[in-house]
C-alpha positions in Angstrom: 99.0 110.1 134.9 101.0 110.1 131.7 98.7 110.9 128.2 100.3 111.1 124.9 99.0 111.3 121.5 100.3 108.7 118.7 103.3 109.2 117.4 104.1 111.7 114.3 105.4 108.5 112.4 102.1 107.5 111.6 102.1 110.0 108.7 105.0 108.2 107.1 103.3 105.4 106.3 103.8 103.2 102.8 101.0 104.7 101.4 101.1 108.3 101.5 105.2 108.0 100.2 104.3 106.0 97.9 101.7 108.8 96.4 104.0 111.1 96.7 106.7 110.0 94.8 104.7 108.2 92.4 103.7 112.1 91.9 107.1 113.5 91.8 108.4 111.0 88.9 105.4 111.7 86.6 105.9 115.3 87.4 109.4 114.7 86.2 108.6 113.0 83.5 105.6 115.2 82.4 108.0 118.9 82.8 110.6 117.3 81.0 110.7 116.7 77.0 114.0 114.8 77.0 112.2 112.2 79.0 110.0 111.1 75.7 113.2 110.3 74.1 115.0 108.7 76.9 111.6 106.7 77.4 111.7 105.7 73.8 115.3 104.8 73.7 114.9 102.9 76.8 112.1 100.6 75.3 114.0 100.6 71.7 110.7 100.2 69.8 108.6 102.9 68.8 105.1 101.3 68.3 102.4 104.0 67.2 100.7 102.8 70.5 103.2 104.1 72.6 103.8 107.4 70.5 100.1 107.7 71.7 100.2 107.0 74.9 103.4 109.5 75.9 102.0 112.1 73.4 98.6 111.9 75.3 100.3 111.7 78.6 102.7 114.7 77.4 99.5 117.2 76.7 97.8 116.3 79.9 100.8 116.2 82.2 99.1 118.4 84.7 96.4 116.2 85.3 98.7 112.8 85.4 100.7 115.0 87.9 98.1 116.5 90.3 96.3 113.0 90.9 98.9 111.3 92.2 99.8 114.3 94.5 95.6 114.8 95.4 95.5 111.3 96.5 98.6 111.7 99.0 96.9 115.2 100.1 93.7 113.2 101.2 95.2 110.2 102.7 97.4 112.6 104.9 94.1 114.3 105.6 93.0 111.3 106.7 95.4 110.2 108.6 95.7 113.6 110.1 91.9 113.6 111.4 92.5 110.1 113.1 95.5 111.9 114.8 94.4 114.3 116.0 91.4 112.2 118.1 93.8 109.2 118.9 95.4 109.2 122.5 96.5 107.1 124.7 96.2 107.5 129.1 97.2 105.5 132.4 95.8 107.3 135.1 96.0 105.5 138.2 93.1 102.7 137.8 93.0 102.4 133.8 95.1 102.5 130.4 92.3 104.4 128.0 93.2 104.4 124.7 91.3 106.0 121.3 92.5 104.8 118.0 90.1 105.9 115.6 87.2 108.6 116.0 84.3 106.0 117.3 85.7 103.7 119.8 87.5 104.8 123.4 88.3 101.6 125.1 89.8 101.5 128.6 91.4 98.3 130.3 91.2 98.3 134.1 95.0 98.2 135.6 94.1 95.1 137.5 93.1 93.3 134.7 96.1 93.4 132.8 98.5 90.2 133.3 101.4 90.6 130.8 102.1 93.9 128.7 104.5 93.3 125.7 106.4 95.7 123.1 107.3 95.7 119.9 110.0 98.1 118.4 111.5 98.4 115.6 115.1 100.2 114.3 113.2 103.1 113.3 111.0 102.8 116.1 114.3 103.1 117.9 115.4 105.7 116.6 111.9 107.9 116.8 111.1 106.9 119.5 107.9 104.7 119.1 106.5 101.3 119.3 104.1 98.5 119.7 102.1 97.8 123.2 100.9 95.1 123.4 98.4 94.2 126.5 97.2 91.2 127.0 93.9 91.3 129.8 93.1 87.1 129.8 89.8 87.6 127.5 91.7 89.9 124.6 95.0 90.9 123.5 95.2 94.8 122.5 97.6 95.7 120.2 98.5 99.4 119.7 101.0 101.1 117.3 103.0 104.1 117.4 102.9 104.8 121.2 105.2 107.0 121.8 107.7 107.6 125.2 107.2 103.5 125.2 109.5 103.6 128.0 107.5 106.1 130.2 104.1 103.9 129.0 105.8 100.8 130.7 106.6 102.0 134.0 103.7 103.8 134.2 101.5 100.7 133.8 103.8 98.1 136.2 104.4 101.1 139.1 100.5 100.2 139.2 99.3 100.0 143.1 
């Protein structure tokens, strides 16, 4: 019986780096008064508009700062909770899988016919991947499995 939980990549998805350094640059730019200026000469014009806009931005740099950074907390929450609930398990008669925290679905040995993967460089390199079972009637796809390898030979050294 092998059972492993999905792999720790999950949390470095698009999203939650994307938040994160979104929330570093206006952090930079909110702590830092020569970034007005190098704003301004950047966009050579100096509309009343935009004086506005980076003077308003300027006095509530806290606030622009901390949302970007809140939103990254709660999707890595998120992400977290499904985590920690998500497995995946060949024992000897099924593969059981959770993926989320309201469906378990388990696929008999015997009715898989072809299992698949998917890797890519990092996945390589982290050690993770895509399974992909195919049981005649549906196609599962699952990402981040981790020990891919061990996942394989587990489910052909069926009986």
């Amino acid at each position: 019986m092998i059972r492993a939980r999905q792999h720790w990549m999950i949390f470095v998805r698009p999203g939650p780096v994307t938040m994160v350094l979104s929330g570093l640059i206006l952090t930079w730019a909110a702590l830092s008064p020569a970034s007005v200026s190098t704003l301004l000469h950047i966009t050579r014009a100096s509309p009343a508009f935009i004086l506005e806009i980076l003077r308003t931005f300027y006095e509530n740099r806290v606030l622009c700062a901390g949302v970007p950074l809140a939103l990254a907390a709660l999707m890595i929450l998120t992400t977290w909770g499904v985590w920690s609930i998500s497995f995946f398990e060949v024992d000897d008669y099924a593969f059981t899988y959770r993926t989320g925290p309201f469906a378990q679905n388990t696929v008999p040995l015997r009715a898989i016919q072809d299992i698949r993967t998917n890797t890519s460089v990092l996945g390589l390199m982290f050690g993770y991947g895509t399974l992909i079972l195919d049981s005649g009637r549906t196609e599962e796809t699952l990402d981040y499995v981790p020990r891919l390898d061990e996942f394989i030979t587990a489910l052909r050294g069926r009986p």
